[in-house]
Backbone as CSV, one residue per row, in Angstrom:
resi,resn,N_x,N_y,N_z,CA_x,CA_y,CA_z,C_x,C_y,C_z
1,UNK,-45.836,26.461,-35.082,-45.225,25.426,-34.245,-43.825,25.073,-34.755
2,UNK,-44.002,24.962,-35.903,-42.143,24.932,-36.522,-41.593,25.736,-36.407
3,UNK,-41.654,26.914,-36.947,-40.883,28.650,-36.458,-40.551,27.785,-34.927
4,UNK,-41.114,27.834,-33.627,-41.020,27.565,-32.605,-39.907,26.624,-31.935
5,UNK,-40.231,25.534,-33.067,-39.110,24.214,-32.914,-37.737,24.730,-33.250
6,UNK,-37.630,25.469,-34.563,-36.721,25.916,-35.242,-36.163,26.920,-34.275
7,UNK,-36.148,27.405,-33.935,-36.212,28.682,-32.777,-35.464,28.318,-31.726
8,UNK,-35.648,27.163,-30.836,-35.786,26.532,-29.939,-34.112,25.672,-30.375
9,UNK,-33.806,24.828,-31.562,-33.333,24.480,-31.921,-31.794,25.136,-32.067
10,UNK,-32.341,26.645,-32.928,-31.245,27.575,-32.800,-30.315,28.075,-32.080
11,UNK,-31.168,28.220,-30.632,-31.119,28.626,-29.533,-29.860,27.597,-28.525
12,UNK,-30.482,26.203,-28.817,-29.833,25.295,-28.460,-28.128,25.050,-29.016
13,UNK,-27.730,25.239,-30.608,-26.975,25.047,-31.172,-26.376,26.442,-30.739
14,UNK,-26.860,27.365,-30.330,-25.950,28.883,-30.207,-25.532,28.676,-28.870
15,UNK,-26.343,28.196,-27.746,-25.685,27.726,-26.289,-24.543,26.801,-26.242
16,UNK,-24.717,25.706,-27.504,-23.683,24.868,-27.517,-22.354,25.349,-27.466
17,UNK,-22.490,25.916,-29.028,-21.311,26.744,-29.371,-20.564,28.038,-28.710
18,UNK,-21.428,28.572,-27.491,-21.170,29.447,-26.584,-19.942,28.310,-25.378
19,UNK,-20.755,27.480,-25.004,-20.029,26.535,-23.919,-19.059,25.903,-24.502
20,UNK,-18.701,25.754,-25.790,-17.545,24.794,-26.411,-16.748,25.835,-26.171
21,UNK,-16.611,27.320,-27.090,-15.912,28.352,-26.794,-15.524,28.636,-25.387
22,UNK,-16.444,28.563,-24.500,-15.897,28.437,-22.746,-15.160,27.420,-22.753
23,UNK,-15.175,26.375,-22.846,-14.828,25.142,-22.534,-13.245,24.867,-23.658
24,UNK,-13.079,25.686,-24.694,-12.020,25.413,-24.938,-10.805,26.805,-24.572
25,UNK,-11.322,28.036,-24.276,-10.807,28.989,-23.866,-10.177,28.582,-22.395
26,UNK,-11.160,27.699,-21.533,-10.473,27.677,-20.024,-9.324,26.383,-20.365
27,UNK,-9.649,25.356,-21.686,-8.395,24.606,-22.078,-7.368,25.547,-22.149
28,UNK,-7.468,26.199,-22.852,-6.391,26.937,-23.506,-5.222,27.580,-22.638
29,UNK,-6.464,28.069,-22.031,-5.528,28.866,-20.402,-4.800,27.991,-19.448
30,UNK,-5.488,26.748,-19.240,-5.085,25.723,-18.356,-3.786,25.318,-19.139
31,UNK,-3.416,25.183,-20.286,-2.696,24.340,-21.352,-1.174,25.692,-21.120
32,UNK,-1.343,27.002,-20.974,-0.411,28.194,-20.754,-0.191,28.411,-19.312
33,UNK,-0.507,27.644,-18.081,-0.542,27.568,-16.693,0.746,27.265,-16.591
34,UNK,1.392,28.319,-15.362,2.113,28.000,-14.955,2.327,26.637,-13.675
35,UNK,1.276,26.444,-13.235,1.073,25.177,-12.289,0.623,23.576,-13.073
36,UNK,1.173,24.225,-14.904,0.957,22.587,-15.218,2.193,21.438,-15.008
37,UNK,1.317,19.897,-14.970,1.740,19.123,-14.497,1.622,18.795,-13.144
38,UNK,0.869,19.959,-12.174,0.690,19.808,-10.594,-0.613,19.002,-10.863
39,UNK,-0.995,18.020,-9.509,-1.684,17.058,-9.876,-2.863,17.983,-9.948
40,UNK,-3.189,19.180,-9.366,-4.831,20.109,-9.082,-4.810,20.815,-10.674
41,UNK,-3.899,20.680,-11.439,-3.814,21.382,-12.793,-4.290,20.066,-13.875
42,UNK,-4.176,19.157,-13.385,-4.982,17.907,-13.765,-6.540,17.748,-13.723
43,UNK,-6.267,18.152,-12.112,-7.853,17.776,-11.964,-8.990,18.757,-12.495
44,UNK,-8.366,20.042,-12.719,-9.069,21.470,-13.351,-8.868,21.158,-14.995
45,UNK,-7.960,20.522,-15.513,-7.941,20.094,-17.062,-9.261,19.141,-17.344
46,UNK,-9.400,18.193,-16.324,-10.346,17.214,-16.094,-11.906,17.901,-16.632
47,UNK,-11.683,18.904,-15.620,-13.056,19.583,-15.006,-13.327,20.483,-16.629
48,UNK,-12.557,20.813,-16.697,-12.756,21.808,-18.754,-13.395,21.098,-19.394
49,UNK,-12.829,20.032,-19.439,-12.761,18.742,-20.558,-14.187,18.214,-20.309
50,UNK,-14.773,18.038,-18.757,-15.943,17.375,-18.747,-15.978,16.136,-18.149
51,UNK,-14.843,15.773,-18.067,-14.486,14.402,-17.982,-13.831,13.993,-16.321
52,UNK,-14.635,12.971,-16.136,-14.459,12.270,-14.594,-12.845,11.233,-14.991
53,UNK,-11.867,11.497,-15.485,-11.035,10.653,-15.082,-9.953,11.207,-16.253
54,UNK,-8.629,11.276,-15.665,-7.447,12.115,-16.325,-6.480,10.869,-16.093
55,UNK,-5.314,11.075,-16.606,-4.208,9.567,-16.347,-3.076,10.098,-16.999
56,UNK,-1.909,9.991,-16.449,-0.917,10.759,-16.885,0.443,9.556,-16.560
57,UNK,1.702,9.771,-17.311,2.544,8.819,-17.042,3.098,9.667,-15.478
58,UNK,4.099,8.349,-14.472,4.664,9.014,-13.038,5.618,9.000,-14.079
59,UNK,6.884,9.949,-13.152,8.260,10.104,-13.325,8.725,8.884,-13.434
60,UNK,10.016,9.169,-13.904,10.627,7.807,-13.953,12.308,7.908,-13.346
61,UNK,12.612,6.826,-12.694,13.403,6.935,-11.578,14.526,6.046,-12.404
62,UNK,15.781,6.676,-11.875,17.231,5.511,-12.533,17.183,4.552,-11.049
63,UNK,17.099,3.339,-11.455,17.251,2.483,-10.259,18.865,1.917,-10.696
64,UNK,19.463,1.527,-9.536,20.515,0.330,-9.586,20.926,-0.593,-9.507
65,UNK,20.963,-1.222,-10.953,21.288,-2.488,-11.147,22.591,-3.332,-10.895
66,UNK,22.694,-4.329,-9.873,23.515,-4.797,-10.032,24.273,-6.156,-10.908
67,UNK,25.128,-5.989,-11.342,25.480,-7.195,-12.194,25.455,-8.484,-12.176
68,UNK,25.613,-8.922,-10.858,25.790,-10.231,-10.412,25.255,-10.185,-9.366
69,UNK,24.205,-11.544,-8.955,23.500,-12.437,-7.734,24.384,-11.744,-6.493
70,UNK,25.493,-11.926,-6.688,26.443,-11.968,-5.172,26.243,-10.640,-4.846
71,UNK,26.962,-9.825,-5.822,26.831,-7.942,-5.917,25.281,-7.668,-5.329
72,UNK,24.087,-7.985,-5.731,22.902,-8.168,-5.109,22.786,-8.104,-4.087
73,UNK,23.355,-9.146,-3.059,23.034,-9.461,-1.950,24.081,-9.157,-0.926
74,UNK,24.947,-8.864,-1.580,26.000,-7.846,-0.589,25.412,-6.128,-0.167
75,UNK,24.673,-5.643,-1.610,24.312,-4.410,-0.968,22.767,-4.599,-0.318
76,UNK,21.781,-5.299,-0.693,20.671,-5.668,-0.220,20.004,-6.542,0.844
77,UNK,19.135,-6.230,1.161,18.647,-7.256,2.378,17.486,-8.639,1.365
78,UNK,17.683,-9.556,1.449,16.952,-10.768,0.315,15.230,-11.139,1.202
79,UNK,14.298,-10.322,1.393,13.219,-10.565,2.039,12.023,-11.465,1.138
80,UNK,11.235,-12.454,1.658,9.914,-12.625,1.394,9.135,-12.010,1.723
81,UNK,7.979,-11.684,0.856,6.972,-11.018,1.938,5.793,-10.992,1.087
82,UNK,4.862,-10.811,1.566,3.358,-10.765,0.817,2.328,-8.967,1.577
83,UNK,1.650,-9.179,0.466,1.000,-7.579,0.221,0.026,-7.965,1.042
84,UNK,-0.348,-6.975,2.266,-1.337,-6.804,3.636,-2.668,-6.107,2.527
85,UNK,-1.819,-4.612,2.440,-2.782,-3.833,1.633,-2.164,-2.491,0.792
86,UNK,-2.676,-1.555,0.487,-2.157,-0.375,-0.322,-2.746,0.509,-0.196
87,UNK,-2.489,2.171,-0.322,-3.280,3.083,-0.629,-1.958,4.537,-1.102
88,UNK,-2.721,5.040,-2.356,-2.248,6.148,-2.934,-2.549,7.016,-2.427
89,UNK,-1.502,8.165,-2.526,-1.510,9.343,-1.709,-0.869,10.700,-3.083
90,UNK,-1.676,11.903,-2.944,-1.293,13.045,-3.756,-0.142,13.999,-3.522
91,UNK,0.829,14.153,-3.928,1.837,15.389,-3.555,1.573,16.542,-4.165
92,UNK,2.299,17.429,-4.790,2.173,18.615,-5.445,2.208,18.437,-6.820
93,UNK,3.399,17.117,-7.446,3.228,17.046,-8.930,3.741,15.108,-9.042
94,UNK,3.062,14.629,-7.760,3.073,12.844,-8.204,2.065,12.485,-7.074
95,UNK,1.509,11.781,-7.302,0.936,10.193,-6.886,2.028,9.074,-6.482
96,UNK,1.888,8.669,-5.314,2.849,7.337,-4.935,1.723,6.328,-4.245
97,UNK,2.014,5.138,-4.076,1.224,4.138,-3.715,2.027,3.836,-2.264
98,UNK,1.570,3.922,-1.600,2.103,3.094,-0.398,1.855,1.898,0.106
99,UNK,2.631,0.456,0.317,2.480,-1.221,0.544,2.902,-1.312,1.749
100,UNK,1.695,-1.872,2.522,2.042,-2.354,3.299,2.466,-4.138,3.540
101,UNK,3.492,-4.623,3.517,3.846,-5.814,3.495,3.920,-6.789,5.152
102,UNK,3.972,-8.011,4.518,4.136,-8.597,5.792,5.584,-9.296,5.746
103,UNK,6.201,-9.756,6.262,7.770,-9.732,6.470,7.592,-11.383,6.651
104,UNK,7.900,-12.183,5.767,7.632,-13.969,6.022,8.761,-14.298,6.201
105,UNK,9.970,-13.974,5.176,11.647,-14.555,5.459,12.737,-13.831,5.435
106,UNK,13.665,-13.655,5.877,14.433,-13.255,5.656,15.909,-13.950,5.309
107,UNK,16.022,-13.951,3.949,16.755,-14.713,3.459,18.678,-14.787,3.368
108,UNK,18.512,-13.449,3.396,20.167,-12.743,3.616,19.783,-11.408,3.935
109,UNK,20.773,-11.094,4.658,21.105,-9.194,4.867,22.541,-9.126,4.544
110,UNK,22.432,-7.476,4.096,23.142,-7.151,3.324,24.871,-6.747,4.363
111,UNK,25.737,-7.082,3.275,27.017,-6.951,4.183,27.838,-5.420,3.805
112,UNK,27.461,-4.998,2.992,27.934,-3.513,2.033,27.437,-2.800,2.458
113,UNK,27.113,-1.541,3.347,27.037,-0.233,3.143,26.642,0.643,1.997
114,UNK,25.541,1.109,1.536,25.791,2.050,0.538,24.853,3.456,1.155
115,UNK,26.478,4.168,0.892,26.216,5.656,1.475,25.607,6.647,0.399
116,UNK,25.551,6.212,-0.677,25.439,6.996,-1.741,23.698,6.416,-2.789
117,UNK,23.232,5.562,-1.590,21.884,4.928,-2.145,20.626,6.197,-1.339
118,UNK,19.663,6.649,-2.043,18.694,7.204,-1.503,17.889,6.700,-0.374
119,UNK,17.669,7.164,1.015,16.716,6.455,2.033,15.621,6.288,1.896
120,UNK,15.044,5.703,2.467,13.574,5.346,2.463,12.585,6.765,2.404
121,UNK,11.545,6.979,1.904,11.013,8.521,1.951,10.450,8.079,3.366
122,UNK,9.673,9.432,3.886,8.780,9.342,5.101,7.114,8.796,4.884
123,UNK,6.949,7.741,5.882,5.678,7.494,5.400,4.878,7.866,5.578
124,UNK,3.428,8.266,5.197,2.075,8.926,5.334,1.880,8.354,7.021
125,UNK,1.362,9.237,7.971,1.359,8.924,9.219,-0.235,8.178,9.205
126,UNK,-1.245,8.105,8.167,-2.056,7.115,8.194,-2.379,6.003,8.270
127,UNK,-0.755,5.705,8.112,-0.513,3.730,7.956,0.098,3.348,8.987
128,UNK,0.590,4.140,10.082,1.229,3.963,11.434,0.639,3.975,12.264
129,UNK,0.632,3.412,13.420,1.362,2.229,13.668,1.297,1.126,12.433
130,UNK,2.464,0.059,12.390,2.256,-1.312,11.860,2.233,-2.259,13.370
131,UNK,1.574,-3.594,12.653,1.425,-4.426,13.386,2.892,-5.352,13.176
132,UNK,3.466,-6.230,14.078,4.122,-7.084,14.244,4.442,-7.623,12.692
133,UNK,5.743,-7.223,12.178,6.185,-8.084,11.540,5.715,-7.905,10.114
134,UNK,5.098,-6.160,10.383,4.706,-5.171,9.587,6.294,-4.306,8.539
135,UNK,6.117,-4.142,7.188,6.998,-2.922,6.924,6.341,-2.044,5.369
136,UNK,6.724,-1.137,5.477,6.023,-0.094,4.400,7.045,0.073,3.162
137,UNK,6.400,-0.097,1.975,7.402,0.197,0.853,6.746,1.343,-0.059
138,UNK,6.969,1.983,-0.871,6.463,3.022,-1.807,6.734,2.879,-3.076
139,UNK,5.865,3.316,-4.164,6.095,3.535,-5.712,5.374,4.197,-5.886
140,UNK,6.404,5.279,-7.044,5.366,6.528,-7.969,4.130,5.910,-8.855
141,UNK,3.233,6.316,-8.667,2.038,6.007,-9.697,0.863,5.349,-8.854
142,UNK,-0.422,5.157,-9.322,-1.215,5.006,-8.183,-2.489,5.976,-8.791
143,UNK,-3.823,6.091,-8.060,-5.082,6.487,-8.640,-5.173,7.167,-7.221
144,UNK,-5.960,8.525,-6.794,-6.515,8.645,-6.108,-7.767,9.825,-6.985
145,UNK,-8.835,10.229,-5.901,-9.927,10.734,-6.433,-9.869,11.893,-5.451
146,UNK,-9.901,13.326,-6.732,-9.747,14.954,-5.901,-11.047,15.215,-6.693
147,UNK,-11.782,15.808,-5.642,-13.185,16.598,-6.262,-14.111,15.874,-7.529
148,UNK,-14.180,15.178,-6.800,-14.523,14.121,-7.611,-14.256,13.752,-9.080
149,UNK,-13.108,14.015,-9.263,-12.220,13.483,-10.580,-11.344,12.158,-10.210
150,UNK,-11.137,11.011,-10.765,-10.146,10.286,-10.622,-8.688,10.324,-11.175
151,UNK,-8.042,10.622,-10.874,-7.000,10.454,-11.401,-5.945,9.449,-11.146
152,UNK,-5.386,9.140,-11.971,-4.248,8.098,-12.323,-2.861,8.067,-12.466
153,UNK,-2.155,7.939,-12.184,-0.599,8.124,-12.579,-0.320,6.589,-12.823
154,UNK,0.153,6.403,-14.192,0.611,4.928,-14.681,2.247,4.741,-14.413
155,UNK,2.616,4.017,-13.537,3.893,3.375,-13.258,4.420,2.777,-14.767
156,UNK,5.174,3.093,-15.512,5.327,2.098,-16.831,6.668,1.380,-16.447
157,UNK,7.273,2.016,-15.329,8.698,1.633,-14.961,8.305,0.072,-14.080
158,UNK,7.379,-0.049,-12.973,7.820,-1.151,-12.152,6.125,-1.774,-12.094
159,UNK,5.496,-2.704,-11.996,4.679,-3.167,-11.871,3.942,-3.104,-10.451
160,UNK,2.393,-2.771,-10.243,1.866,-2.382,-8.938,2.246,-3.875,-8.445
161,UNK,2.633,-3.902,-7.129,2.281,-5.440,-6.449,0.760,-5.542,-6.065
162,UNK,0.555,-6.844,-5.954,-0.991,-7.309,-6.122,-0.798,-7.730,-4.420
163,UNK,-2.006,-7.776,-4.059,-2.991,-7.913,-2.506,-2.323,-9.491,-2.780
164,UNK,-2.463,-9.968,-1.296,-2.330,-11.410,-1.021,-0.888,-12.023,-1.543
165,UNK,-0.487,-11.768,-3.052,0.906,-12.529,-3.609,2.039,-12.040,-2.705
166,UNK,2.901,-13.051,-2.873,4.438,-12.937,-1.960,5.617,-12.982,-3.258
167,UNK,5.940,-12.122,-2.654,7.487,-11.386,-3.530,8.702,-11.961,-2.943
168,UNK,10.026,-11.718,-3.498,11.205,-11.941,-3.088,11.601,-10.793,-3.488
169,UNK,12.177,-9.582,-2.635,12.720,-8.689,-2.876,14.084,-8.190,-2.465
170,UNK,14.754,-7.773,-3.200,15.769,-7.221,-2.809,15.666,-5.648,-2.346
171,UNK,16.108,-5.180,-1.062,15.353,-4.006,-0.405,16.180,-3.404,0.376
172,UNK,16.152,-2.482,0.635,17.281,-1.478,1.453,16.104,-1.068,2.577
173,UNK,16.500,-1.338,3.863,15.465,-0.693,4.933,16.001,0.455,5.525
174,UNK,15.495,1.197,6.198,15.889,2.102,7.522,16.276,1.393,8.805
175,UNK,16.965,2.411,9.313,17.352,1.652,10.794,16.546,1.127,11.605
176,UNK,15.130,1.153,11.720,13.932,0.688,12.804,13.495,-0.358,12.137
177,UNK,13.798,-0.595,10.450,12.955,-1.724,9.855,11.637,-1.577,9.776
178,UNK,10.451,-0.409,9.723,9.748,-0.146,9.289,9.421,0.511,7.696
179,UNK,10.357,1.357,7.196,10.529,2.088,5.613,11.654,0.986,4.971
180,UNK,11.024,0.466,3.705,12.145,-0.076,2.902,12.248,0.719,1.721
181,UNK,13.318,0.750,1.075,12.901,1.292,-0.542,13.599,-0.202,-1.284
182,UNK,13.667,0.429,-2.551,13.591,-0.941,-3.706,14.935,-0.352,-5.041
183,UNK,16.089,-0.453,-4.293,17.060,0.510,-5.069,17.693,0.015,-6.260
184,UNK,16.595,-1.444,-6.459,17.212,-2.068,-7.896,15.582,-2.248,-8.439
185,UNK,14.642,-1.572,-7.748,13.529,-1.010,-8.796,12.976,-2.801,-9.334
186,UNK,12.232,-2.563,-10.235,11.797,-4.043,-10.874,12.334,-5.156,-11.106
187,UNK,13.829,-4.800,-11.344,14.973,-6.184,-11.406,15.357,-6.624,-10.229
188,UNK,14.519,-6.375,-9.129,15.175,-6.812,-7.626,13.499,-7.212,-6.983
189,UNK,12.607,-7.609,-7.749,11.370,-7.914,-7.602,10.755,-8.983,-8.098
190,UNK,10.485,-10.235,-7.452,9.941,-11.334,-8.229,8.788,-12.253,-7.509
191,UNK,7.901,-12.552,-8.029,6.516,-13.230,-7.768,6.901,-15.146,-7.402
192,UNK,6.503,-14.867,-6.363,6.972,-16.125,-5.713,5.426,-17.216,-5.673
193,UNK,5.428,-18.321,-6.557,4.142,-19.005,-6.553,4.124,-19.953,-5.897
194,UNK,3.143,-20.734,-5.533,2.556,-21.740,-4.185,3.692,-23.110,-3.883
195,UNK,4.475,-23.037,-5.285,5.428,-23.906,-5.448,6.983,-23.368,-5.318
196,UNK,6.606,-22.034,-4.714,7.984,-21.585,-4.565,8.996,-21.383,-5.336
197,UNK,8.389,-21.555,-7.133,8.700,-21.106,-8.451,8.828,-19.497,-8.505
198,UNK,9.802,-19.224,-8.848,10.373,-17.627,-9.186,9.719,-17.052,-10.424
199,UNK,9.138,-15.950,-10.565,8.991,-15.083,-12.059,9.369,-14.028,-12.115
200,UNK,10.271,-13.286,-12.161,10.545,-11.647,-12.276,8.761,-11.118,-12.586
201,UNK,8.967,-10.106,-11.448,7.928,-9.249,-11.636,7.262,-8.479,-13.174
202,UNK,7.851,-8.271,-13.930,8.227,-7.421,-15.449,9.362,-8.915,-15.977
203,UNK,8.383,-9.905,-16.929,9.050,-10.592,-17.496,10.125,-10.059,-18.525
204,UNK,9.859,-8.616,-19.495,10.617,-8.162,-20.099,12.236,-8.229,-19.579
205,UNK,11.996,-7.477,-18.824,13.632,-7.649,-17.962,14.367,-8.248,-17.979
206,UNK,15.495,-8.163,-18.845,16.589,-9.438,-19.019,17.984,-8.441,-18.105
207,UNK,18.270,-9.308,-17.195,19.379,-8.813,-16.443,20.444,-10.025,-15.329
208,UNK,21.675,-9.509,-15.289,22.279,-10.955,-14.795,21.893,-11.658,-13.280
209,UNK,21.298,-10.836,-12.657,20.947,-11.583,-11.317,19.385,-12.604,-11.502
210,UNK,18.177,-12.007,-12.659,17.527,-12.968,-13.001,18.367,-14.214,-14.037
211,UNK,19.344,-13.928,-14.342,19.990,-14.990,-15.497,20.494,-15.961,-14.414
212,UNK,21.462,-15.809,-13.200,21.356,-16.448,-12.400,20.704,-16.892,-11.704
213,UNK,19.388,-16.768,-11.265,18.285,-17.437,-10.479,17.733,-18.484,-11.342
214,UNK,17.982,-17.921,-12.482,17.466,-19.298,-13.428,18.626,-20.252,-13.867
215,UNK,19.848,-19.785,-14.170,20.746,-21.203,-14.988,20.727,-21.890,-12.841
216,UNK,21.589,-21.237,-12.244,22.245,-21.622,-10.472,21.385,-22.268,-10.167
217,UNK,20.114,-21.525,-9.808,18.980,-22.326,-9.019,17.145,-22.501,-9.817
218,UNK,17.657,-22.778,-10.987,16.287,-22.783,-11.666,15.196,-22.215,-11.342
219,UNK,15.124,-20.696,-11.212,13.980,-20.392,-10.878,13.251,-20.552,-9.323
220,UNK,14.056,-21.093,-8.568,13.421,-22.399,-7.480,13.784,-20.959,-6.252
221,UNK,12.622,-21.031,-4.731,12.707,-20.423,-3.846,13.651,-21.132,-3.209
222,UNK,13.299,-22.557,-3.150,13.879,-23.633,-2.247,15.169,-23.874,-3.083
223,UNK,15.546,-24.069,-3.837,16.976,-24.449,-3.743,17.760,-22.977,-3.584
224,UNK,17.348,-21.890,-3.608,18.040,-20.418,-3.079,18.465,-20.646,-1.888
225,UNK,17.134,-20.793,-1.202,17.225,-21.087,0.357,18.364,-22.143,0.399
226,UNK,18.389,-22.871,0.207,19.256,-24.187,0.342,20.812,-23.774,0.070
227,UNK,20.761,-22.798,-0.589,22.449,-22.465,-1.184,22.714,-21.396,0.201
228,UNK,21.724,-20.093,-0.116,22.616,-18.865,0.943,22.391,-19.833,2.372
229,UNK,21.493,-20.926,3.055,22.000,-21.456,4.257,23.295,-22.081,4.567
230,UNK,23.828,-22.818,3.258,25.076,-23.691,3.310,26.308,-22.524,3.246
231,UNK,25.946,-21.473,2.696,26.884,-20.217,2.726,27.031,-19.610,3.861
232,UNK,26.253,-19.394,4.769,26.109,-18.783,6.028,27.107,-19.585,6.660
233,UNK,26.428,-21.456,7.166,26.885,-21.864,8.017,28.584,-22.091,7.143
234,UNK,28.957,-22.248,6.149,30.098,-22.102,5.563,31.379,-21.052,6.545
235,UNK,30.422,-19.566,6.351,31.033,-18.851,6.775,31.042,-18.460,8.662
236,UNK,30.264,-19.206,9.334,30.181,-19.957,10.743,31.454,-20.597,10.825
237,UNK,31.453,-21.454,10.023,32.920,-22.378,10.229,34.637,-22.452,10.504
């Protein structure tokens, strides 16, 4: 009966060591692939490994910062808006999240032209139509699930926006006002609370258009509002 166990045992530890050798040979190969970094070279690294869930950093994008509040809002459109809903979508070698927002204010539009700013990408035709007063924004990074692996792409550059909260963004749209992009990235993004108190999205971020929202208008939605209206009708006059 021991011979038997022992046997049995052997048998077991020689299968092991057979499947580790598989299992690190198809690493190996996967690791010399010419299709690494494609998100399906992920999900087959996944599948070697054993493992239901892979996570990799997204690209990282130069956004443009502008120096000053005014510079801001000359090239940008100044919107409120709050998160409807979201869903990530796979390309060939990224993950992007797609937001759908709801459009609450519009605080200034932009008086500058910039010919030399990237357009809005095209959006997944799954989220179209929008409803009234609907617009779509995008960011690299985001989770979706291929063959039953999850995978992840971690944004380290801009923070996911959350369901329900309302933002103040600075945003470049398309001509129909359905695609916006975000061409000052995280420093043109801030969490607007029930009191209409400002927080930059990514508190890290020290830059002069948050330095002005805080010394000019303390942080405050309402005294913003209160300044670019007296500026408008200023320039009415």
């Amino acid at each position: 009966m021991v011979k038997i166990f022992l046997g049995l045992f052997a048998a077991i530890v020689v299968l092991h060591q057979i499947f580790s050798f598989l299992q690190q040979s198809k690493i190996d190969a996967l690791e010399k692939s010419k299709d690494r970094g494609k998100i399906t070279w992920y999900v087959e690294l996944a599948k070697a490994k054993g493992e239901k869930e892979i996570a990799f950093p997204s690209s990282l994008i130069d956004y443009a910062v502008p120096r000053t509040l005014d510079e801001a809002l000359a090239h940008h459109d100044l919107i409120l808006a709050e998160v409807v809903s979201s869903q990530s979508f796979s390309a060939t070698s990224e993950i992007s999240t797609w937001y759908k927002l709801k459009l609450i204010e519009t605080l200034s539009t932009r008086t500058v032209e910039c010919f030399t700013c990237p357009g809005p990408s095209e959006p997944p035709s799954e989220l179209l139509p929008l409803n009234q007063g609907e617009f779509l924004i995008s960011q690299v990074g985001g989770q979706v699930s291929i063959d039953g692996i999850r995978v992840i792409s971690h944004n380290t550059q801009f923070p996911a926006f959350e369901h329900g909260k309302r933002y103040l963004l600075f945003l470049s749209f398309d001509s129909s006002k359905i695609v916006a992009s975000a061409p000052m990235g995280p420093w043109g993004a801030f969490i607007s609370g029930p009191d209409e108190k400002l927080r930059p999205i990514d508190s890290k971020l020290m830059h002069g258009v948050r330095h002005e929202l805080t010394t000019r208008f303390d942080d405050s939605l309402t005294s913003l509002r209160t300044h670019l209206k007296k500026e408008r009708a200023a320039k009415l006059n």
